[in-house]
PLY file of the C-alpha trace (Angstrom):
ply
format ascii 1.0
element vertex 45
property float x
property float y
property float z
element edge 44
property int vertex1
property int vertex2
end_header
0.00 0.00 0.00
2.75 2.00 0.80
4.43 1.70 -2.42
0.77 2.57 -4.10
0.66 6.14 -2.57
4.35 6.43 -3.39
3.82 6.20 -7.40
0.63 8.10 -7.15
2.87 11.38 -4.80
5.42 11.03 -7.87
2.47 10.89 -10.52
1.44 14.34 -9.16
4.82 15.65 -8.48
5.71 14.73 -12.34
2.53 16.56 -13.71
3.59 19.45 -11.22
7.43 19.66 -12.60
5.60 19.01 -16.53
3.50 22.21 -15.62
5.73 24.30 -14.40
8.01 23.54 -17.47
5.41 24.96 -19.61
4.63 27.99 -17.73
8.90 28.62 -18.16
8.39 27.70 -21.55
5.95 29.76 -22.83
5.41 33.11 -20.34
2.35 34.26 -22.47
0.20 31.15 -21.24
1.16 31.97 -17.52
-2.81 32.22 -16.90
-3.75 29.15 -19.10
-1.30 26.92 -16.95
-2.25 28.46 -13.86
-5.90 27.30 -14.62
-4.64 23.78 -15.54
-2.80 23.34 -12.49
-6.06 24.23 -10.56
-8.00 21.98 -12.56
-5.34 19.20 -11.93
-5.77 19.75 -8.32
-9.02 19.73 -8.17
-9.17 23.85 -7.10
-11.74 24.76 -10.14
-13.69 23.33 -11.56
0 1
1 2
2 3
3 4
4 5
5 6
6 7
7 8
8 9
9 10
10 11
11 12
12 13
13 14
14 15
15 16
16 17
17 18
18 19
19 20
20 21
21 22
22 23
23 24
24 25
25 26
26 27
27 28
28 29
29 30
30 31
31 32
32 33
33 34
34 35
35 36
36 37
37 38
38 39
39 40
40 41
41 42
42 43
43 44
């Protein structure tokens, strides 16, 4: 069980790290990737 909720912290950690290379990568869609990082948090719906 352990090891479950391990892969699923990374899981979210790599979408996290994946997101916040896009905001780097393309400043203009700072407010686009803010949204999908609420949305992938479950902040907004």
């Amino acid at each position: 069980m352990r090891g479950w909720r391990a892969a699923r912290v990374y899981g979210q950690l790599a979408i996290f790290v994946g997101a916040t290379i896009n905001i780097i990568s393309y400043p203009m869609d700072i407010q686009e990737a803010t949204d999908d990082l609420l949305f992938m948090f479950g902040l907004k719906q």
